[in-house]
DSSP file (Angstrom, degrees, kcal/mol; ACC not computed):
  #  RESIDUE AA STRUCTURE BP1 BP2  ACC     N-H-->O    O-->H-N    N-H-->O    O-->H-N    TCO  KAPPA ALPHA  PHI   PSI    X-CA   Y-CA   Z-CA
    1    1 A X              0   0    0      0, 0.0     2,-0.4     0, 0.0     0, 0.0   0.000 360.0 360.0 360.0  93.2   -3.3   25.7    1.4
    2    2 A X        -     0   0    0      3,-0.0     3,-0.1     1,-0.0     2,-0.0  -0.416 360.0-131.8 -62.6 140.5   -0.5   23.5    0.4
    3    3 A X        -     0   0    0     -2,-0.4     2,-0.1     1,-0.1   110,-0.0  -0.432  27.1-103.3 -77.9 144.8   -0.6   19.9   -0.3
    4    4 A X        -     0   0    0    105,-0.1     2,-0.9     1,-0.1    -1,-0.1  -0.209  50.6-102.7 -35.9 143.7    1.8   17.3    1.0
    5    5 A X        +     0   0    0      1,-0.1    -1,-0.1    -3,-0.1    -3,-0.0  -0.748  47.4 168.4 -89.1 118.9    4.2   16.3   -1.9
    6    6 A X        +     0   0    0     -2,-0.9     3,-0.2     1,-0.1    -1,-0.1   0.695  53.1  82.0-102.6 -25.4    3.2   13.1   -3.4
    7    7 A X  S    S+     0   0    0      1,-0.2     2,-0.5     2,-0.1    -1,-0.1   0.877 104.1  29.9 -64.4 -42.6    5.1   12.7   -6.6
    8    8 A X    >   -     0   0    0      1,-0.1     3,-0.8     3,-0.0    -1,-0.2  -0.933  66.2-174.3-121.0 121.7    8.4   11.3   -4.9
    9    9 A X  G >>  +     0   0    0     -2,-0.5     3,-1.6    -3,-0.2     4,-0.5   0.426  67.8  91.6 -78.5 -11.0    7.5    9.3   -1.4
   10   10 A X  G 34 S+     0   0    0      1,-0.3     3,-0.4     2,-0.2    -1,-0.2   0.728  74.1  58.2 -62.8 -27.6   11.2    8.9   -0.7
   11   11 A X  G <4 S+     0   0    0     -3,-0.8    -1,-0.3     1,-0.2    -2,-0.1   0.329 111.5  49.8 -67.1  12.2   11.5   12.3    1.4
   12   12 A X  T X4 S+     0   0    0     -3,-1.6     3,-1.4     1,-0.1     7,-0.2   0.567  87.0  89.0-105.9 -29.5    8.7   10.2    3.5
   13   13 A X  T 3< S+     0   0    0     -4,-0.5    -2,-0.1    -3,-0.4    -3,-0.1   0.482  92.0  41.5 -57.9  -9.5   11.0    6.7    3.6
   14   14 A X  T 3  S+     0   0    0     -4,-0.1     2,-0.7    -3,-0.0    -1,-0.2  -0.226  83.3 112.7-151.3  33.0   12.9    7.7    7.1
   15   15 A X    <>  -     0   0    0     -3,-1.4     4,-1.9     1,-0.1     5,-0.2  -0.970  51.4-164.6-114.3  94.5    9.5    9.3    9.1
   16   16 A X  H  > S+     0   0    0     -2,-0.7     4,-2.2     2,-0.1     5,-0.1   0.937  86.0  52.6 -57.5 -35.0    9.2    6.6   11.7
   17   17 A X  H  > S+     0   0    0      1,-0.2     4,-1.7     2,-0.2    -1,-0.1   0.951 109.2  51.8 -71.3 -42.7    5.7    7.7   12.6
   18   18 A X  H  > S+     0   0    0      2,-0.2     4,-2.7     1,-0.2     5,-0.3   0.926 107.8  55.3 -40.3 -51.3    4.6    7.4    8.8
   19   19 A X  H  X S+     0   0    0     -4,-1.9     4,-3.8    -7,-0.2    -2,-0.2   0.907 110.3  40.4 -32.1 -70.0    6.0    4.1    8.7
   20   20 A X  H  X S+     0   0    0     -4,-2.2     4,-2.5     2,-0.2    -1,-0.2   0.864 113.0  52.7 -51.2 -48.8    4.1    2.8   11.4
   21   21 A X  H  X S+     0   0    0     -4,-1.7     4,-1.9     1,-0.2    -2,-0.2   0.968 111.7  45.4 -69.8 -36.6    1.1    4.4   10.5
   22   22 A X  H >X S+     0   0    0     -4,-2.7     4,-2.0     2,-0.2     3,-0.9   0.965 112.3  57.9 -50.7 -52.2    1.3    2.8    6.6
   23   23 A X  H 3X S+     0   0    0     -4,-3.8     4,-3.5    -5,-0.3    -1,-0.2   0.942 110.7  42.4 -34.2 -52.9    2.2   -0.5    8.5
   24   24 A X  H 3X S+     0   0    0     -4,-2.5     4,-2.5     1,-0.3    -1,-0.2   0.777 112.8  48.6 -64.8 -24.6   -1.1   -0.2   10.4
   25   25 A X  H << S+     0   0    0     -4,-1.9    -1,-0.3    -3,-0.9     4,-0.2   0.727 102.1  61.2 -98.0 -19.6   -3.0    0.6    8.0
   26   26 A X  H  X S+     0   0    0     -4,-2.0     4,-3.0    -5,-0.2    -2,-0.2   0.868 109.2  46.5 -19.6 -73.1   -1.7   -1.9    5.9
   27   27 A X  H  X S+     0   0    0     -4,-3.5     4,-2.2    -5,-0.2    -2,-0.2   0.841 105.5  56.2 -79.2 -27.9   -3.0   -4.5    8.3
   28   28 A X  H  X S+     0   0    0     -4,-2.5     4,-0.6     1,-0.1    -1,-0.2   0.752 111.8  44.8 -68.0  -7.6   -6.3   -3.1    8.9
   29   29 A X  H  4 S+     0   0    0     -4,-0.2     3,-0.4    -5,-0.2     4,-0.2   0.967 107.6  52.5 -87.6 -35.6   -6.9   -3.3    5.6
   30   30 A X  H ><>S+     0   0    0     -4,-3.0     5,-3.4     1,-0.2     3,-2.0   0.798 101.8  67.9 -29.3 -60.4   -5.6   -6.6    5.0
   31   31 A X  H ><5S+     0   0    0     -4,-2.2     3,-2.4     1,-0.2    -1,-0.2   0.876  85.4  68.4 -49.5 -30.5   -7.9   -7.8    7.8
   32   32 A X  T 3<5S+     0   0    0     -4,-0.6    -1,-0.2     1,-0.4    -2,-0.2   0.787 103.7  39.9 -54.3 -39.9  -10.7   -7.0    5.8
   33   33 A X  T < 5S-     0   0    0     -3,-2.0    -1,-0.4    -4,-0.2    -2,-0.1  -0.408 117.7-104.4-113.0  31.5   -9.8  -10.1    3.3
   34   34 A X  T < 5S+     0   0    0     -3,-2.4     2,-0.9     1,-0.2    -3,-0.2   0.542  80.4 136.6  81.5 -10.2   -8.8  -12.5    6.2
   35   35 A X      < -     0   0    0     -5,-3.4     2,-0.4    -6,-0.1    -1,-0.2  -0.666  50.2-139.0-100.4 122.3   -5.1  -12.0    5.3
   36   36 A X        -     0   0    0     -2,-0.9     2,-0.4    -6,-0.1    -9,-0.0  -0.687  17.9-169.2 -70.9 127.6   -2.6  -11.4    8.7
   37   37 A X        -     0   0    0     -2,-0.4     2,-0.2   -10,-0.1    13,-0.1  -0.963   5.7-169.7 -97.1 117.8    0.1   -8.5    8.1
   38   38 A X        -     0   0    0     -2,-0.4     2,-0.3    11,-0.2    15,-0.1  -0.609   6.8-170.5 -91.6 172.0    2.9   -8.3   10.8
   39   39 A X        -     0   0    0     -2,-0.2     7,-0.0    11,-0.0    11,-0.0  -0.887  17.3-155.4-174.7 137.5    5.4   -5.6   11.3
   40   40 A X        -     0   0    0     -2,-0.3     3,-0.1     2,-0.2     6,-0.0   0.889  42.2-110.5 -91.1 -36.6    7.9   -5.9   13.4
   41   41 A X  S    S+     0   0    0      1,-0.2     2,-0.8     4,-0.0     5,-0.1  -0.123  71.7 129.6 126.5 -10.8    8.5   -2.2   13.9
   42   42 A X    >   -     0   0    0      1,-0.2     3,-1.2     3,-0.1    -1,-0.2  -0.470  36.7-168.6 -70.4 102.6   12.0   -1.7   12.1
   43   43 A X  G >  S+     0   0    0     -2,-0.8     3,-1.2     1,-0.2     4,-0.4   0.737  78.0  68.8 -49.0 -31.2   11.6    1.0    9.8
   44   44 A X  G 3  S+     0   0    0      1,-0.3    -1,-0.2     2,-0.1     4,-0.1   0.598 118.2  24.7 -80.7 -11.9   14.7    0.5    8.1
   45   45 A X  G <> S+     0   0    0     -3,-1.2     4,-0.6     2,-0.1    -1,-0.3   0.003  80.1 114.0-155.4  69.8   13.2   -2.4    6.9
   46   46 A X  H <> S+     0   0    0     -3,-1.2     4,-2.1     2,-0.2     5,-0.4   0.784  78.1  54.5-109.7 -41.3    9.5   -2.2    6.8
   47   47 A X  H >> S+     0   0    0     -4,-0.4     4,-1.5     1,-0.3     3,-0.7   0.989 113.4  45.2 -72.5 -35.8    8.9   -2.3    2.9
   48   48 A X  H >> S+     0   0    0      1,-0.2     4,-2.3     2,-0.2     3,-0.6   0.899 116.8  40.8 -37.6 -55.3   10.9   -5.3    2.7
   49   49 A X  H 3< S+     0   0    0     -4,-0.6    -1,-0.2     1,-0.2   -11,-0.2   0.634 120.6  42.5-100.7 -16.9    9.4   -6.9    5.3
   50   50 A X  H <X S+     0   0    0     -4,-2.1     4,-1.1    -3,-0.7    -1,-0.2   0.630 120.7  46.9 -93.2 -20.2    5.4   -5.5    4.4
   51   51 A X  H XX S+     0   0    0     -4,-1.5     4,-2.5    -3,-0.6     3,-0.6   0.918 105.8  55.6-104.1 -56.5    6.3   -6.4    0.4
   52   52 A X  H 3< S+     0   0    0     -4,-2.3    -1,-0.2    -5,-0.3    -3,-0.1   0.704 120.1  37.8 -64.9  -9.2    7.9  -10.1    1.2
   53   53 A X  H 3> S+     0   0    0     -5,-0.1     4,-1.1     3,-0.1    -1,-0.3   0.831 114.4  49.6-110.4 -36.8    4.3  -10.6    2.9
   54   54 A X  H <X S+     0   0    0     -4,-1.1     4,-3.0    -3,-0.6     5,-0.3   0.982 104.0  58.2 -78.9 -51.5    2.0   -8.8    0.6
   55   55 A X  H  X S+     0   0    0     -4,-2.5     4,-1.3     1,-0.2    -1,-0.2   0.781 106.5  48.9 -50.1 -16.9    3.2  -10.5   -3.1
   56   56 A X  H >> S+     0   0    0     -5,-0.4     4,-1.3     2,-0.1     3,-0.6   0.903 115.4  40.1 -86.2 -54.6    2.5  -14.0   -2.0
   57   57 A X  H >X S+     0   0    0     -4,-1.1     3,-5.7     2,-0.2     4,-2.4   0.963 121.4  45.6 -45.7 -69.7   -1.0  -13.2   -0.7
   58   58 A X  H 3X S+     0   0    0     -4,-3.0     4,-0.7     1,-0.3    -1,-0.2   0.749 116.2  48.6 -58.0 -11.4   -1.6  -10.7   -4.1
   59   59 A X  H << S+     0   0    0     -4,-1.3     4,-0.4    -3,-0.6    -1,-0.3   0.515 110.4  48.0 -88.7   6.5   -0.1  -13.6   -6.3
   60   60 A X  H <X S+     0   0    0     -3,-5.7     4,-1.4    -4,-1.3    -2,-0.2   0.711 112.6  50.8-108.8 -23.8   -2.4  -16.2   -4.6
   61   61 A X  H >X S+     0   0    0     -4,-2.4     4,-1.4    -5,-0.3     3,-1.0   0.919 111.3  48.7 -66.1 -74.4   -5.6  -13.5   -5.3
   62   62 A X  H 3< S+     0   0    0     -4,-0.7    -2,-0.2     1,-0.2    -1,-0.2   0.743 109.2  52.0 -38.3 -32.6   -4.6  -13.3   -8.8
   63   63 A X  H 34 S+     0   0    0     -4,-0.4    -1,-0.2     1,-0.1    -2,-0.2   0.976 118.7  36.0 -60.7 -70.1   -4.4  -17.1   -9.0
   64   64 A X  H << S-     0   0    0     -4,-1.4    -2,-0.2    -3,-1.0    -3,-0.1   0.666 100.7-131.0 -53.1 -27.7   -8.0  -17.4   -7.6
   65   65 A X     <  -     0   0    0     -4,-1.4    -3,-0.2     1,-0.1    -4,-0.1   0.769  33.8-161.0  61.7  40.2   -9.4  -14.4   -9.4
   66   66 A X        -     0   0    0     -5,-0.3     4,-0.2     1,-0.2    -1,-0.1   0.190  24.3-156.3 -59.9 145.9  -10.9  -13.3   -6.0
   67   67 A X  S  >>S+     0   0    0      2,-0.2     4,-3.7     3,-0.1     5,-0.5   0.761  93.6  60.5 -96.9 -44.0  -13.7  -10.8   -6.3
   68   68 A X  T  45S+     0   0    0      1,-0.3     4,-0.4     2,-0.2    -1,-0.1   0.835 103.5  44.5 -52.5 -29.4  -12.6   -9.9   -2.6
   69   69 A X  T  >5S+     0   0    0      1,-0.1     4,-1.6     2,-0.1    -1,-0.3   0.697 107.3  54.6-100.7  -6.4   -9.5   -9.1   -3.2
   70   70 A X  H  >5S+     0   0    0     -3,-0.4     4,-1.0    -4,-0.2    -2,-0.2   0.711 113.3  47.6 -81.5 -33.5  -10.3   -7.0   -6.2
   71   71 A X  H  X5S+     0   0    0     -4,-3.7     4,-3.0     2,-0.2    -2,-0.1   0.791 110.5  53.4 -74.7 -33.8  -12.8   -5.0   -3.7
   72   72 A X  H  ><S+     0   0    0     -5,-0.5     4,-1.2    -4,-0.4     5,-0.2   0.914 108.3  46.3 -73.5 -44.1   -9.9   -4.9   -1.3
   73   73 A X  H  X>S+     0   0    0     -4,-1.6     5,-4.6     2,-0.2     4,-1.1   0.778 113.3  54.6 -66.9 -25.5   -7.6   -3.3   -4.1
   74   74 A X  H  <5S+     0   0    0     -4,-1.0    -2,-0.2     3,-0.2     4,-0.2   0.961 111.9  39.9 -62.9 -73.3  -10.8   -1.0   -4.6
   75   75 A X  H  <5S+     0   0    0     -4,-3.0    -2,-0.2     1,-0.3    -1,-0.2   0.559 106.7  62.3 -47.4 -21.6  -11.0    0.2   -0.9
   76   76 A X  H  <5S-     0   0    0     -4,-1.2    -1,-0.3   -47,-0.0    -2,-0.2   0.965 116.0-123.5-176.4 -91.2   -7.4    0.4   -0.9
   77   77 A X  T  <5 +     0   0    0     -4,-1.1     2,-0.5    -5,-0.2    -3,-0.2   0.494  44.4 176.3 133.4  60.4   -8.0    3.3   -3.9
   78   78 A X      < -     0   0    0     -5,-4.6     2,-0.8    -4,-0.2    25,-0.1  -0.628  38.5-110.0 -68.4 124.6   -5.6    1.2   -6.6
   79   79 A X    >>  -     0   0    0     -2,-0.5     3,-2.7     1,-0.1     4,-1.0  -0.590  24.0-143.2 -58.1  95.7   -5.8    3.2   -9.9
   80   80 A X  T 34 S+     0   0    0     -2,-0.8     4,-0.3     1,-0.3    -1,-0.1   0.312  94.1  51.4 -58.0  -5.3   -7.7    1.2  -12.0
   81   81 A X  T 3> S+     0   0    0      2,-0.2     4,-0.7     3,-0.1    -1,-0.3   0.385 112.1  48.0 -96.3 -15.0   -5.9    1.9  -15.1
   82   82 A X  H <> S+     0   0    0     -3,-2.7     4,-1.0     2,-0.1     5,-0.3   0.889 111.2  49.2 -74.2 -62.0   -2.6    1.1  -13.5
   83   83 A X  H  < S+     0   0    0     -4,-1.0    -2,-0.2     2,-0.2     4,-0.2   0.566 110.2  49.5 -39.9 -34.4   -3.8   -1.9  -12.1
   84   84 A X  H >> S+     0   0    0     -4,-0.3     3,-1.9    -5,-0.2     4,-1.6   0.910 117.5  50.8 -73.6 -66.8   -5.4   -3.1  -15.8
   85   85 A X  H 3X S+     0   0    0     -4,-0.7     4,-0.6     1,-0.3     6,-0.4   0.679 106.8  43.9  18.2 -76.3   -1.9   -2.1  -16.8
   86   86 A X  H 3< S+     0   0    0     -4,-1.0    -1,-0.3     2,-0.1    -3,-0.2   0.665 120.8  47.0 -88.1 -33.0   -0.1   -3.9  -14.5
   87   87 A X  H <4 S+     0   0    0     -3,-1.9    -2,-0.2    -5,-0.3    -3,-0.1   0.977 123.3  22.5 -98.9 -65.1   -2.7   -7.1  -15.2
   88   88 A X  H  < S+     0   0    0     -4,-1.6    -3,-0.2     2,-0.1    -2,-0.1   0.069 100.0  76.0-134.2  42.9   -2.7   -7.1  -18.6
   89   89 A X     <  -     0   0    0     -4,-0.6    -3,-0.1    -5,-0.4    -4,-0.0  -0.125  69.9-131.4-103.4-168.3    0.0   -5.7  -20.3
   90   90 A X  S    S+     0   0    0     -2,-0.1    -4,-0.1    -5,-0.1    -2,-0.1   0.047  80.0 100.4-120.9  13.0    3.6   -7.7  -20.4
   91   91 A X  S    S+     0   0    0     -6,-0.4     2,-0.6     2,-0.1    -5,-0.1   0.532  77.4  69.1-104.6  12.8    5.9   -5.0  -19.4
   92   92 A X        -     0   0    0     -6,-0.1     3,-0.3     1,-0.1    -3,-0.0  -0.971  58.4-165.8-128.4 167.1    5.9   -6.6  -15.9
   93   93 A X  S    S+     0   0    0     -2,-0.6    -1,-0.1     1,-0.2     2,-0.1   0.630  85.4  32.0 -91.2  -7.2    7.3   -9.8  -14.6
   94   94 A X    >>  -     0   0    0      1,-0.3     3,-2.8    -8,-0.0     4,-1.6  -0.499  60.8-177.0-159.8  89.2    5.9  -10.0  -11.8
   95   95 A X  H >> S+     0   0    0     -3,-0.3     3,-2.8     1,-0.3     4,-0.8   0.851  86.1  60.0 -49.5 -78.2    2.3   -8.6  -11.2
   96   96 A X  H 3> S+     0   0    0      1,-0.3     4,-1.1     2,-0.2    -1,-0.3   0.511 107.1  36.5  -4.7 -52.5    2.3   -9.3   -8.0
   97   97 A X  H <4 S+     0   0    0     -3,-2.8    -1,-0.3     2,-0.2     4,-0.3   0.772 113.9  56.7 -83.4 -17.5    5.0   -7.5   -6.8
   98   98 A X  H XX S+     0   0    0     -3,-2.8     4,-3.9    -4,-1.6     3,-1.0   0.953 112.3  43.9 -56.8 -72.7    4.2   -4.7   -9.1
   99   99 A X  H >X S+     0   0    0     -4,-0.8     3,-5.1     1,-0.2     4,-1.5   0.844 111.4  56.7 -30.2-109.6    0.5   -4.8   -7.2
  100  100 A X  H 3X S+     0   0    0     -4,-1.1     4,-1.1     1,-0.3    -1,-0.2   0.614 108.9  46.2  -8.1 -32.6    2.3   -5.2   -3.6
  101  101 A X  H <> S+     0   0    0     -3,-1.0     4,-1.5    -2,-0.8    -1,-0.3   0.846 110.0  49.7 -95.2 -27.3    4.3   -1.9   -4.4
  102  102 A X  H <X S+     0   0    0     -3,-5.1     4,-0.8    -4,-3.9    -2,-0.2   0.832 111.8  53.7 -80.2  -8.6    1.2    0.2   -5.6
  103  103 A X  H >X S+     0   0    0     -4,-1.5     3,-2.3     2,-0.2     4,-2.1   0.877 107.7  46.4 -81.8 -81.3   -0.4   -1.1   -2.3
  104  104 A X  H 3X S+     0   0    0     -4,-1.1     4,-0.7     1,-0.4    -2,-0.2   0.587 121.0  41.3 -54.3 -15.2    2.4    0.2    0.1
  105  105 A X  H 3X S+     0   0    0     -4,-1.5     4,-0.8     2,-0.2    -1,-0.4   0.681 112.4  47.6-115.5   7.2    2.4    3.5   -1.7
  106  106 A X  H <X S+     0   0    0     -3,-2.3     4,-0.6    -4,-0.8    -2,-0.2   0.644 118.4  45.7 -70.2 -37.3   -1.2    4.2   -2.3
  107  107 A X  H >X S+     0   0    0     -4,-2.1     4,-1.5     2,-0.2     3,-0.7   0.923 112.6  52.6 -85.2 -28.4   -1.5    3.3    1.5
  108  108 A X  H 3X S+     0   0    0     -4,-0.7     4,-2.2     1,-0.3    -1,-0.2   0.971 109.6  47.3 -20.3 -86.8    1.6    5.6    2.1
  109  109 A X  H 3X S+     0   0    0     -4,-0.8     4,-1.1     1,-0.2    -1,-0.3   0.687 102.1  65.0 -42.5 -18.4    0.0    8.5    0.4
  110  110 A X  H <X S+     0   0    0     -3,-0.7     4,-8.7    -4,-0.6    -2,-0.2   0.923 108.3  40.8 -91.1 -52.1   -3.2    8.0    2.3
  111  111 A X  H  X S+     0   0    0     -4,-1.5     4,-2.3     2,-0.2     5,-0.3   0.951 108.2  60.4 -39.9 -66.7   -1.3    8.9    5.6
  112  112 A X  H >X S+     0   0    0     -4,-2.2     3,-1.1     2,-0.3     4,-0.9   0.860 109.9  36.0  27.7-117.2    0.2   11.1    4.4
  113  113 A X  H >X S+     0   0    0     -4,-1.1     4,-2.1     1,-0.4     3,-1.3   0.849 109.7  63.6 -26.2 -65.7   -2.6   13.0    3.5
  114  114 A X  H 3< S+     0   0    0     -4,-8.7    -1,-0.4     1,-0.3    -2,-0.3   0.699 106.4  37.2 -86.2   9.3   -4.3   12.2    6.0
  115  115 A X  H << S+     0   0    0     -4,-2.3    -1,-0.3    -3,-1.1    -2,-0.2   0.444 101.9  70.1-107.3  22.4   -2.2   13.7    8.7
  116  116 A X  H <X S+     0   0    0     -3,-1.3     4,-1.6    -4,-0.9    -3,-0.2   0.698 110.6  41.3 -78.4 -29.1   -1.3   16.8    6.5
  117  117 A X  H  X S+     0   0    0     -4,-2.1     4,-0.8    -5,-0.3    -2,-0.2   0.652 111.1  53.2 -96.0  -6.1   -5.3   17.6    7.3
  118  118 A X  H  > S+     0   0    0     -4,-0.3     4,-0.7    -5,-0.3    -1,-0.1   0.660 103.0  54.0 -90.8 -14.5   -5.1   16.6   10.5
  119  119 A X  H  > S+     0   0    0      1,-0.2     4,-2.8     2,-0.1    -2,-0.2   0.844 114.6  49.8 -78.9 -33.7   -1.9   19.2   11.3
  120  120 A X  H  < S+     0   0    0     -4,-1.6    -1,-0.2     1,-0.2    -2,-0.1   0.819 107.8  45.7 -75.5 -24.1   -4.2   21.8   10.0
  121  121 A X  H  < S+     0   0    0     -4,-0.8    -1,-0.2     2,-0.2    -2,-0.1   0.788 109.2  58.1 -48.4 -50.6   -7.3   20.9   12.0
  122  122 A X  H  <        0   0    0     -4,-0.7    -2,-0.2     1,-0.2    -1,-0.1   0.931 360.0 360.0 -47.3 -52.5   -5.0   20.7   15.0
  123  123 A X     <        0   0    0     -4,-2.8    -1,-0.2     0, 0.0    -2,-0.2   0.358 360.0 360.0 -50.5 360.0   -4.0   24.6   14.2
């Protein structure tokens, strides 16, 4: 059985139906912690438009030190050793957006995934 390829998501960046589904899944997850995600539907600019929404919310957790949103980043499957990393290292400027991108490609990869097991089921 081969695996989807996960190590570069860019052959994935211009699959409308991935798009949409990362969007959605985005926002259900989001829901979880109270926080509204829109999408408009424009693929061509859906991480822009999913990232300008997620860094303010994920710099306003980090501000608060929200247990919720640390539970959300759990459910979410964030690599906790990237995420300590990301937190308490210097080498980024801007956790937040740093966070925001490892959410839109963890949740990326989860689609993915999950409809690479769902084409096989299908067969």
């Amino acid at each position: 059985m081969n695996l989807p390829e996960l190590k570069d998501l860019t052959i994935y960046h211009q699959k409308v139906e991935l798009i949409e589904e990362t969007a959605k899944q985005i926002q259900k997850d989001f829901s979880l912690v109270d926080q509204n995600i829109s999408f408009s539907g424009n693929t061509d600019t859906a991480y822009h438009e999913l990232n300008t929404q997620i860094v303010p919310i994920v710099d306003r957790f980090l501000e608060i030190n929200s247990s919720n949103f640390f539970a959300l980043l759990y459910a979410i499957d964030i690599d906790e050793v990237q995420l300590k990393r990301v937190l308490f290292s210097n080498e980024f400027e801007s956790p937040a957006a740093e966070i925001s991108r490892m959410i839109i490609e963890r949740e990326l990869k989860k689609v993915i995934i999950r409809n690479h097991f769902k084409t096989l089921s299908d067969n």
